[in-house]
Short mmCIF file of the C-alpha atoms (twelve columns), coordinates in Angstrom:
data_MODEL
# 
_entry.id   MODEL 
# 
loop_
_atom_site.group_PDB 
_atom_site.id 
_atom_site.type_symbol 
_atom_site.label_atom_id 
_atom_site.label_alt_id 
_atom_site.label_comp_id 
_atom_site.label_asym_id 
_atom_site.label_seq_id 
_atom_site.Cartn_x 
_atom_site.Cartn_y 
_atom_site.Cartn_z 
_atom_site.pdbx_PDB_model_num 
ATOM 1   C CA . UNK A 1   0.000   0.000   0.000   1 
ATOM 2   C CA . UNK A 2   1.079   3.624   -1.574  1 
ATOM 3   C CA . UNK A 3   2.812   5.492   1.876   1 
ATOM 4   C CA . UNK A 4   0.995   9.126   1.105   1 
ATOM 5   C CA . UNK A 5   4.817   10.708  2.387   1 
ATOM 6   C CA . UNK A 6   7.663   12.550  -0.103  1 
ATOM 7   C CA . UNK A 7   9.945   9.766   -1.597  1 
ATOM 8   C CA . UNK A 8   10.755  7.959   -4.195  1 
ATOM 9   C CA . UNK A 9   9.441   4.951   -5.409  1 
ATOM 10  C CA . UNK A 10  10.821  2.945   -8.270  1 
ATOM 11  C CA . UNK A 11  8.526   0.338   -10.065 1 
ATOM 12  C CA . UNK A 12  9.559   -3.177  -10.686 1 
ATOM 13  C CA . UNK A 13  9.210   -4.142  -14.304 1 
ATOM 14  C CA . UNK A 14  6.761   -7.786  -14.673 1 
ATOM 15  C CA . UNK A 15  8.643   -9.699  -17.257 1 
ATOM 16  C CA . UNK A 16  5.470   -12.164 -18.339 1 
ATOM 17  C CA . UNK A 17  2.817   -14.225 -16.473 1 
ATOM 18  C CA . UNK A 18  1.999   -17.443 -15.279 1 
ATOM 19  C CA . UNK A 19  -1.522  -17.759 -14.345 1 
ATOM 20  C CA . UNK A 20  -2.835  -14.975 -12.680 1 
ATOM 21  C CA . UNK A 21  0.773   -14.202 -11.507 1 
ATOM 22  C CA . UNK A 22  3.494   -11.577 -12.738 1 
ATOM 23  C CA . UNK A 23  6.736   -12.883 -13.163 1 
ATOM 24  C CA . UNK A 24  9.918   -10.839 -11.826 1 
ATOM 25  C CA . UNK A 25  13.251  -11.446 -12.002 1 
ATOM 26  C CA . UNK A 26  14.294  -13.685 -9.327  1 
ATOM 27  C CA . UNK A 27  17.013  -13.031 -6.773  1 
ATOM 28  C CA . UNK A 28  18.843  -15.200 -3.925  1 
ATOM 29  C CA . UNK A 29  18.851  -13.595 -0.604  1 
ATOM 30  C CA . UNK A 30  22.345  -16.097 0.051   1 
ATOM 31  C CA . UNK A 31  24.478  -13.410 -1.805  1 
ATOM 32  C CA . UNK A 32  25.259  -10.337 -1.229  1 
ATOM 33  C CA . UNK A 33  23.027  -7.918  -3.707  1 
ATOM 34  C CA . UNK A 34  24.774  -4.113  -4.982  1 
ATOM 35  C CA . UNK A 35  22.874  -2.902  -7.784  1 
ATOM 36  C CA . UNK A 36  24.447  0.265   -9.647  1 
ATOM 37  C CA . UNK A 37  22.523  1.887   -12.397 1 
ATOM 38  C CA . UNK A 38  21.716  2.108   -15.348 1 
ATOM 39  C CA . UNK A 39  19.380  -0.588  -15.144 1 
ATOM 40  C CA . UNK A 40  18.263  -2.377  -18.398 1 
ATOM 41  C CA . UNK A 41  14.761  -3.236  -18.066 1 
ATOM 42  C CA . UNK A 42  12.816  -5.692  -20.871 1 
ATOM 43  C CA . UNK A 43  10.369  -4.857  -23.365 1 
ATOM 44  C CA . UNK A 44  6.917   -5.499  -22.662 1 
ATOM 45  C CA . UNK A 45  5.887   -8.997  -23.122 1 
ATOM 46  C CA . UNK A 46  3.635   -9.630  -26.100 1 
ATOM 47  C CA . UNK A 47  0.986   -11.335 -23.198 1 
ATOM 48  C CA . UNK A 48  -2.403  -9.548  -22.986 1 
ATOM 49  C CA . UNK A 49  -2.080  -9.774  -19.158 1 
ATOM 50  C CA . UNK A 50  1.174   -8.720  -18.571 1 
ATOM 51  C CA . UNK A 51  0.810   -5.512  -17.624 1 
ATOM 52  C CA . UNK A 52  1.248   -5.516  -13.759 1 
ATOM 53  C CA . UNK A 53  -2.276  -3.793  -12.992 1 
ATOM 54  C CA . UNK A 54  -1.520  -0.362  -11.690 1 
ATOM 55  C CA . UNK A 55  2.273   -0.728  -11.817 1 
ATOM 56  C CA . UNK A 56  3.437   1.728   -14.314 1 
ATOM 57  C CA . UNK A 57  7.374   1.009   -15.385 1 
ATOM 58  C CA . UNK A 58  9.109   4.230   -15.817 1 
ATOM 59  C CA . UNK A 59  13.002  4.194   -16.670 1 
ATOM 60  C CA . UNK A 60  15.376  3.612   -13.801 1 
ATOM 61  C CA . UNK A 61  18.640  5.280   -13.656 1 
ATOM 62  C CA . UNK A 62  19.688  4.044   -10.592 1 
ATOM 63  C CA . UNK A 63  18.555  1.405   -7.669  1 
ATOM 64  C CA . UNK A 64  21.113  2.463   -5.411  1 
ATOM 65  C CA . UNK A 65  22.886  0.143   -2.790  1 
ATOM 66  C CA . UNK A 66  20.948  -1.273  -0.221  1 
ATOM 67  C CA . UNK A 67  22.592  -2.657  2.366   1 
ATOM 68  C CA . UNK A 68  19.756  -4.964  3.891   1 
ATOM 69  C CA . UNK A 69  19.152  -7.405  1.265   1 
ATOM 70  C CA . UNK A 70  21.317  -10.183 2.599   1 
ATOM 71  C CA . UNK A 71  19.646  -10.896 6.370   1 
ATOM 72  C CA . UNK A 72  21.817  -10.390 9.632   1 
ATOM 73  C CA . UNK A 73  22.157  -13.733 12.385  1 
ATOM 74  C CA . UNK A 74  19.272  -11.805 14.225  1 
ATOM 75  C CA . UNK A 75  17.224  -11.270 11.443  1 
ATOM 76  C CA . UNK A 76  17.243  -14.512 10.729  1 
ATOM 77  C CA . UNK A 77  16.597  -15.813 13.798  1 
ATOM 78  C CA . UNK A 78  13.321  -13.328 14.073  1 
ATOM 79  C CA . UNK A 79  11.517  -14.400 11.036  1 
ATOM 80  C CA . UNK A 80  12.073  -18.180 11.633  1 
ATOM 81  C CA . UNK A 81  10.801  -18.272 15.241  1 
ATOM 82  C CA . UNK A 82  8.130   -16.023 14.479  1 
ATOM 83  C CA . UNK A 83  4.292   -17.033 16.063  1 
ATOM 84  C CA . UNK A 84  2.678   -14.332 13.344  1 
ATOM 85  C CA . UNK A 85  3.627   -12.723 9.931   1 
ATOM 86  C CA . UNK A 86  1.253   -10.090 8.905   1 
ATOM 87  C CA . UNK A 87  1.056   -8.999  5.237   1 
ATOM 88  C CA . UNK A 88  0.199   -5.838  3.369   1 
ATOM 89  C CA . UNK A 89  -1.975  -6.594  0.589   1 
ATOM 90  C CA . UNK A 90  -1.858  -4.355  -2.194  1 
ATOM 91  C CA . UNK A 91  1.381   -4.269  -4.152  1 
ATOM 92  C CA . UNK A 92  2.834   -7.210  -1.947  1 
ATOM 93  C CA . UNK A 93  0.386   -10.313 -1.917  1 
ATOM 94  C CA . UNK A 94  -0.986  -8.779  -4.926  1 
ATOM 95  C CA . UNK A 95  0.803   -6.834  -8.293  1 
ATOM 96  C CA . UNK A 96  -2.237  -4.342  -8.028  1 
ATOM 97  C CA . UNK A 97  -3.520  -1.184  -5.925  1 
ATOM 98  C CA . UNK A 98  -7.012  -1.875  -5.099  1 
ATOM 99  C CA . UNK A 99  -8.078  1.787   -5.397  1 
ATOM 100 C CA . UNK A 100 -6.211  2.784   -8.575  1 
ATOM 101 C CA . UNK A 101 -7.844  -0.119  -10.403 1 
ATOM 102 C CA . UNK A 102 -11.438 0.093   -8.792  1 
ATOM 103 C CA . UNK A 103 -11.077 3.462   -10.028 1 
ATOM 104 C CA . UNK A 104 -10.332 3.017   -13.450 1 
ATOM 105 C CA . UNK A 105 -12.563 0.322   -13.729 1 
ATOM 106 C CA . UNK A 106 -15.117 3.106   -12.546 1 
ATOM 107 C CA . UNK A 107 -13.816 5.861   -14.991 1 
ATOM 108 C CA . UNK A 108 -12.027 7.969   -12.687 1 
ATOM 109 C CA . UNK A 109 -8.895  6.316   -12.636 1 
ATOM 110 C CA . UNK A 110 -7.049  10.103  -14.226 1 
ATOM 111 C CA . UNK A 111 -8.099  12.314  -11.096 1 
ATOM 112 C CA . UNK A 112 -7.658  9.154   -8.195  1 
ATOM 113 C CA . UNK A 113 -4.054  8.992   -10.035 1 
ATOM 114 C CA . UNK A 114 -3.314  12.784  -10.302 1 
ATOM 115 C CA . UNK A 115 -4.930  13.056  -6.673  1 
ATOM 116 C CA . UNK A 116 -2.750  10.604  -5.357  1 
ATOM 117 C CA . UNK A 117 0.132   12.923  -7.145  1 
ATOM 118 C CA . UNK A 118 0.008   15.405  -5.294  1 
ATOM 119 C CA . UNK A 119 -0.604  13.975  -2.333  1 
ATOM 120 C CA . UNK A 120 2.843   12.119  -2.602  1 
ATOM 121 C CA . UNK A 121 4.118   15.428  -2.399  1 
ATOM 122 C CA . UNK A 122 3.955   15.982  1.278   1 
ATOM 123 C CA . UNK A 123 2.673   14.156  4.428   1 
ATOM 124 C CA . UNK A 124 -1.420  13.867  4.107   1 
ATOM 125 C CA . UNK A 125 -3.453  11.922  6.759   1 
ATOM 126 C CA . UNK A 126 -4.857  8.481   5.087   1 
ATOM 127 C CA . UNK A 127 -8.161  9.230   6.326   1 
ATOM 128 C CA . UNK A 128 -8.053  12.621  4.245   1 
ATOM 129 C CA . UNK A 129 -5.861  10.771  1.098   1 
ATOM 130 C CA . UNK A 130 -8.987  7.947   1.208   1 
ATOM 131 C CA . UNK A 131 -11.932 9.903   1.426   1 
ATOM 132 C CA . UNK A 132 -10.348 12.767  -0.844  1 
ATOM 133 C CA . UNK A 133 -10.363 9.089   -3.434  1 
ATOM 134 C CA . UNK A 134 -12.954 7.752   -2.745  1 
ATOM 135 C CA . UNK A 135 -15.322 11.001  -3.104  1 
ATOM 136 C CA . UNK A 136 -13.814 11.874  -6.724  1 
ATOM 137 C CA . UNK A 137 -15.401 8.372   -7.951  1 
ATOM 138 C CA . UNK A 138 -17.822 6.723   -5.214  1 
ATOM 139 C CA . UNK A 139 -18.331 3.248   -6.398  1 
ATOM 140 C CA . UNK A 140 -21.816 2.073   -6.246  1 
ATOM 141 C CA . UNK A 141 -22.429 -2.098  -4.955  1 
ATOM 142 C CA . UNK A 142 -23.094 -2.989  -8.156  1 
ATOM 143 C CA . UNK A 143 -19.616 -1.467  -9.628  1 
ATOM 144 C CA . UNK A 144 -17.588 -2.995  -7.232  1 
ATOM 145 C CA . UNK A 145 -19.316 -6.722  -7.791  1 
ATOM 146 C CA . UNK A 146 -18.961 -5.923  -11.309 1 
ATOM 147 C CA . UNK A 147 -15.333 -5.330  -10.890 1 
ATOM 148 C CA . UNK A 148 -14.277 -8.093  -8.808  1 
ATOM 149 C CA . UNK A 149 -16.231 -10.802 -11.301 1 
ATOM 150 C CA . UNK A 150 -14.174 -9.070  -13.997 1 
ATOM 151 C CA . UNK A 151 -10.420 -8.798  -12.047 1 
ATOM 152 C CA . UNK A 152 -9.886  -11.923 -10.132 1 
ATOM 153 C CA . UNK A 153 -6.984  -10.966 -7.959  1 
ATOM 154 C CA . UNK A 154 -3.316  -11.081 -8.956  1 
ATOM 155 C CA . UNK A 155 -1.195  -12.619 -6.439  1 
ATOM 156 C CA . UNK A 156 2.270   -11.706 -6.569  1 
ATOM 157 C CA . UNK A 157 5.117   -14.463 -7.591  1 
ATOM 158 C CA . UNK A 158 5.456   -16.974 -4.189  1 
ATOM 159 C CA . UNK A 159 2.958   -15.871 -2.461  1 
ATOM 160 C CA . UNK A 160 0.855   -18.779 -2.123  1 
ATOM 161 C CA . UNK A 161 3.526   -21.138 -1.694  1 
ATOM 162 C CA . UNK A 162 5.092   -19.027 1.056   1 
ATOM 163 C CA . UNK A 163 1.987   -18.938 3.166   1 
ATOM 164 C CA . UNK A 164 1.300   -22.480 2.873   1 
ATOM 165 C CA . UNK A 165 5.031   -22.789 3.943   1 
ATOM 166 C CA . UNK A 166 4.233   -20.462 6.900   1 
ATOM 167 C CA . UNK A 167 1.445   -22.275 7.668   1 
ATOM 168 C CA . UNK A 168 3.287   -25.341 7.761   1 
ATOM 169 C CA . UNK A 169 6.073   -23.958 10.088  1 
ATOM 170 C CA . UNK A 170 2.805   -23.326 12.866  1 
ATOM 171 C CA . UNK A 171 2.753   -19.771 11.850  1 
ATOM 172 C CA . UNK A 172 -0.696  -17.631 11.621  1 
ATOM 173 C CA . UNK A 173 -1.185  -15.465 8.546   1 
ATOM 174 C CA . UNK A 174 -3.058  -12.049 9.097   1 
ATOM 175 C CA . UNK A 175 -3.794  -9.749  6.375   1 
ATOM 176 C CA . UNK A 176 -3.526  -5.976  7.138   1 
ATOM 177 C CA . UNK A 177 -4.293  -4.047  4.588   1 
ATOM 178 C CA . UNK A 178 -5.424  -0.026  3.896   1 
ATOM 179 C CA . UNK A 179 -7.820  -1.561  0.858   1 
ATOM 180 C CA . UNK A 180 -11.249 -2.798  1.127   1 
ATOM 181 C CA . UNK A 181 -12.478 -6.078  2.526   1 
ATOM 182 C CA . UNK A 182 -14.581 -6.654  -0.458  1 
ATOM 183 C CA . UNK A 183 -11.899 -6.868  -2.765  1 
ATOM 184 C CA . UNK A 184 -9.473  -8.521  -0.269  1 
ATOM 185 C CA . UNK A 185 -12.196 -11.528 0.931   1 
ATOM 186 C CA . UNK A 186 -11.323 -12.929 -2.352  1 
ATOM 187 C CA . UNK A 187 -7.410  -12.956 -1.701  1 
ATOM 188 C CA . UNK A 188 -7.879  -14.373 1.333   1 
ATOM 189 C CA . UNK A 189 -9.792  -17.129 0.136   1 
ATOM 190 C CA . UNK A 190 -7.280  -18.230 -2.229  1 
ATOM 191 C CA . UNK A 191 -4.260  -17.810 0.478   1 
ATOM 192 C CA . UNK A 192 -6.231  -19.887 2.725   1 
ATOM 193 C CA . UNK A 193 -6.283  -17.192 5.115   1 
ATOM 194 C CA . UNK A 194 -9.470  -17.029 7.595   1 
ATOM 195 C CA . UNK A 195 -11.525 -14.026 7.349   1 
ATOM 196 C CA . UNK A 196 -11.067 -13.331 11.373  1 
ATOM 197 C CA . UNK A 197 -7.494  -12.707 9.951   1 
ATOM 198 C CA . UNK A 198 -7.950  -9.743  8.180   1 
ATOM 199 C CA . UNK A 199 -8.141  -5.820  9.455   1 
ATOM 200 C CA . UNK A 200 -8.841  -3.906  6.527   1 
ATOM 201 C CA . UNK A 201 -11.752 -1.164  5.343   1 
ATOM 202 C CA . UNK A 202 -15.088 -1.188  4.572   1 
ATOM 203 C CA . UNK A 203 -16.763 0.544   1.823   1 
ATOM 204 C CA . UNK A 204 -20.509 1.443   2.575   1 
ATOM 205 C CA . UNK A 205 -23.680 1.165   0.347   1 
ATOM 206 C CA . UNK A 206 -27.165 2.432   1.268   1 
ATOM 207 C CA . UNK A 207 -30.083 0.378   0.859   1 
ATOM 208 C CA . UNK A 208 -30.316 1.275   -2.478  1 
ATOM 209 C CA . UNK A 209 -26.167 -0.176  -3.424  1 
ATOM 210 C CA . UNK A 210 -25.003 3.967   -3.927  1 
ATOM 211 C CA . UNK A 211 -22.279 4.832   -2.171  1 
ATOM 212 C CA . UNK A 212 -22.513 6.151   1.537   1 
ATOM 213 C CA . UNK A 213 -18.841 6.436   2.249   1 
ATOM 214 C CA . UNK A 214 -16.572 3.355   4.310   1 
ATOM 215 C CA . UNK A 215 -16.208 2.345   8.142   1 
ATOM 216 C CA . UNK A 216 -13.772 4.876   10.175  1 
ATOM 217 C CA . UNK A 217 -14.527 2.868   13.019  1 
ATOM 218 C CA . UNK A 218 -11.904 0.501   11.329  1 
ATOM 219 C CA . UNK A 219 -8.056  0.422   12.675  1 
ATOM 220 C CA . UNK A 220 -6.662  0.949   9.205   1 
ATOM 221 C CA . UNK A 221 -9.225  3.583   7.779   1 
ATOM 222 C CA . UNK A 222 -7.037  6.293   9.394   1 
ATOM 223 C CA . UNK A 223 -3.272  6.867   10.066  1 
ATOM 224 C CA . UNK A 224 -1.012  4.865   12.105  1 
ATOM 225 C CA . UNK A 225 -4.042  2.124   11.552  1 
ATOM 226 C CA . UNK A 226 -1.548  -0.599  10.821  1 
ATOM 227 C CA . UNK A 227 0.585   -0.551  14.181  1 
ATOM 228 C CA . UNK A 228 -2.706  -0.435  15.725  1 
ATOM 229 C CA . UNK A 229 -3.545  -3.893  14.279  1 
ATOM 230 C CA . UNK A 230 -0.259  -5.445  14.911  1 
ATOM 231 C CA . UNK A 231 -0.599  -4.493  18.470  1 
ATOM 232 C CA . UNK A 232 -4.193  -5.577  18.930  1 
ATOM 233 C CA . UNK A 233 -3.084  -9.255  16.920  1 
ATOM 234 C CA . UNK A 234 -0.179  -9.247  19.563  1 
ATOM 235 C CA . UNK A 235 -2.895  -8.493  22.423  1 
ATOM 236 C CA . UNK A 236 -5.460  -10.680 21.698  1 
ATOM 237 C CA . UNK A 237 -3.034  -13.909 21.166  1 
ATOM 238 C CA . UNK A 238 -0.246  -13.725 22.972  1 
ATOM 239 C CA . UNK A 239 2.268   -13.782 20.253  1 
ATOM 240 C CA . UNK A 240 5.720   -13.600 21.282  1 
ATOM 241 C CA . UNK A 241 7.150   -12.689 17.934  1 
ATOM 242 C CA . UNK A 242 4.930   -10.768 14.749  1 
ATOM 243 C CA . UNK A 243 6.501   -10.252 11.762  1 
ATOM 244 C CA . UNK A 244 4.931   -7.380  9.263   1 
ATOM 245 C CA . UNK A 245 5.546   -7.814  5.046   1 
ATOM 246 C CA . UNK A 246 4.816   -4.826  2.997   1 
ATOM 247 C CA . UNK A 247 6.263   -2.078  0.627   1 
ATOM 248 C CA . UNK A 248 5.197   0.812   1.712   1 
ATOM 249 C CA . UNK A 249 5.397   3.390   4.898   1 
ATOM 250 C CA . UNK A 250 2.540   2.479   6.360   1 
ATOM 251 C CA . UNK A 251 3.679   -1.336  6.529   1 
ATOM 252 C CA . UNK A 252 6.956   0.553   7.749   1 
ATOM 253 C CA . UNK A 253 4.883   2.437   10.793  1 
ATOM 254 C CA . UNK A 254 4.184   -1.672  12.444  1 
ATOM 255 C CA . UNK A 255 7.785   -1.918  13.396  1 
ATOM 256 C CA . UNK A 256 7.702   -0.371  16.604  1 
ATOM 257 C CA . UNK A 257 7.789   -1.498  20.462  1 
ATOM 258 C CA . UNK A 258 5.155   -3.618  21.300  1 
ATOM 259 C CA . UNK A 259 3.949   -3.890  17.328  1 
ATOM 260 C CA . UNK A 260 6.122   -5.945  14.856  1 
ATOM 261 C CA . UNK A 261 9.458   -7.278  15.667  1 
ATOM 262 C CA . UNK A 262 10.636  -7.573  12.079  1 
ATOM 263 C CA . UNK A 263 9.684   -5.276  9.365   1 
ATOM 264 C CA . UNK A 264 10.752  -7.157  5.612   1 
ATOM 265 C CA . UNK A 265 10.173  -4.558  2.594   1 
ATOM 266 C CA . UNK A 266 9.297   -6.440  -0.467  1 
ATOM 267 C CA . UNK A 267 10.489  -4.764  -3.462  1 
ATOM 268 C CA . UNK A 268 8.965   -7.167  -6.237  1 
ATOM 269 C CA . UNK A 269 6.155   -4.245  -7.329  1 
ATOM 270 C CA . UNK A 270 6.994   -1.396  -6.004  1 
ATOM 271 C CA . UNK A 271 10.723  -0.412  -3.931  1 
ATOM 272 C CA . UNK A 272 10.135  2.507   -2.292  1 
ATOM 273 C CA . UNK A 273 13.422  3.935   -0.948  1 
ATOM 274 C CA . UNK A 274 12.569  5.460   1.559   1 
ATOM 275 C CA . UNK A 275 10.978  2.769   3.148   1 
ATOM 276 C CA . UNK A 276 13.245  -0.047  1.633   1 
ATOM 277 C CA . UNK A 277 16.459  1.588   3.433   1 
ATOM 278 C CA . UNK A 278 14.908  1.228   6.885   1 
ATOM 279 C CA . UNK A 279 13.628  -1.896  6.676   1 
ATOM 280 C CA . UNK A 280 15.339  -4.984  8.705   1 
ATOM 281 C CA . UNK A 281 15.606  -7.251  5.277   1 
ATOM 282 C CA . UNK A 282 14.805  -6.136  1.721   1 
ATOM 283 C CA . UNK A 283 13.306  -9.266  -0.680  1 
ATOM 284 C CA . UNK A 284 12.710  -9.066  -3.977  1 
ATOM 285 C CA . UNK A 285 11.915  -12.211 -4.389  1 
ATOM 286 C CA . UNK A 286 9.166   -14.269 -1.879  1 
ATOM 287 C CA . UNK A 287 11.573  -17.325 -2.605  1 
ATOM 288 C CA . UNK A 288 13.713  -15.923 -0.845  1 
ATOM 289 C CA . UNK A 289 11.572  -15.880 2.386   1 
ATOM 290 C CA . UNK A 290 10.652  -19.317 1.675   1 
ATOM 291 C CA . UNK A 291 14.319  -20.754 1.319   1 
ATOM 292 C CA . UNK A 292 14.939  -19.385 4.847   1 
ATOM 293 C CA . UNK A 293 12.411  -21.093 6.458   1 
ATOM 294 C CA . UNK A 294 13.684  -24.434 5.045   1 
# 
């Protein structure tokens, strides 16, 4: 999910598709990763579907170093013995941002975009960056039904067979996500993942299906929403250890005392800098989180 804070954010080119997955390029978390620019990215693929929803590849100069891709000891040791991994949805279990597309889908996919622009340009509540969206285009019940028989979600590379790995190891999966329930029940239903699991946003509908807005009583319909959820997950079970998966800087907000222990930024859609350099391990790659488990 899109942190609404000044950075900058480099997209990750999908190289073809398998299913209703994106392909990227696959890394190995066992050797050290540099990358110096320029950075030769593919042509598009000649696939109908390959375009990674709202992922829009722009040319990348650079990627910088990042110093985080190849886990510490501790690290390690974290995300291994870990009773809970929590995962952002959009742009890390799936290629897609929920909004964006529901909004072009709807018509108003220019102004959500251009709104969004500017609202990258300095810090904006989430509340105020999600209404501000939501008002421009306010999808009716029967546009959002329409939508979701139309776009089946688009799970990114690995994810399934991580979570069934995680799941396998005795960990829980939770979904935490700043998107909408409606269009995530169907991602957790493929994942496996129980519908108590998830802390996400609701849209609303009046009794005749028109728009009446979404739930603020929600943890992540307003800022710092995400921390919130880790710490109420770590409350109501008793979880020693939580581990939070995302891309963006609201995923980034979770790692904090008494929220998650391990923050991993997954770079596979989007590798926000910003975000990526704080992080405690940088994957590109959900093999790569799978591979340490074994």
């Amino acid at each position: 999910m899109e942190g609404l804070t000044s950075s900058r954010i480099i997209h990750m080119r999908a190289y073809g598709v398998q299913g209703n997955t994106c392909l990227f390029p696959t890394y190995t978390s066992y050797r050290r990763r540099v990358f110096f620019g320029p950075i030769r990215m593919m042509g598009p693929s000649t696939s109908s579907n390959s375009k990674a929803g709202s992922v829009k590849p722009i040319a990348v100069s650079s990627l910088g170093r990042f110093d985080n891709t190849l886990p510490s000891k501790e690290v390690l040791d974290l995300w291994q013995k870990a009773d809970a991994v929590c995962f952002d949805v959009d742009s890390t279990v799936c290629v897609d941002e929920g909004i964006d597309e529901l909004a072009e889908f709807c018509g108003a996919g220019k102004a959500v975009a251009e709104w969004t622009a500017r609202a990258m340009g300095g810090s904006v509540p989430f509340e105020e960056a999600l209404s501000a969206r939501l008002n421009l285009f306010k999808p009716s019940l029967s546009q959002v039904q329409e939508f979701l028989e139309k776009n089946p979600p688009r799970l990114s590379p690995g994810i399934k067979e991580l979570v069934q790995k995680l799941k396998e190891s005795g960990k829980t999966v939770f979904l935490i996500s700043g998107g909408f329930r409606q269009m995530i029940n169907p991602v957790a239903s493929i994942l496996g993942v129980p519908t108590a699991n998830i802390f996400a946003n609701q849209l609303l509908f009046n009794t005749s299906g028109e728009f009446a807005g979404f739930d603020v009583n929600e943890p992540t319909s307003r800022s710092g929403g995400k921390p919130t959820a880790v710490e109420l997950i770590r409350k109501v079970h008793g979880y020693k250890t939580v581990v939070m998966v995302g891309d963006g800087a609201t995923d980034l907000e979770a790692r904090k005392p008494g929220c998650a222990d391990l923050f991993i930024c997954y770079g596979g859609v989007q590798l926000r800098e910003a975000v990526s350099a704080k992080a405690d391990w940088l994957v590109f790659n959900f093999n790569d989180l799978i591979n340490s488990l074994e």
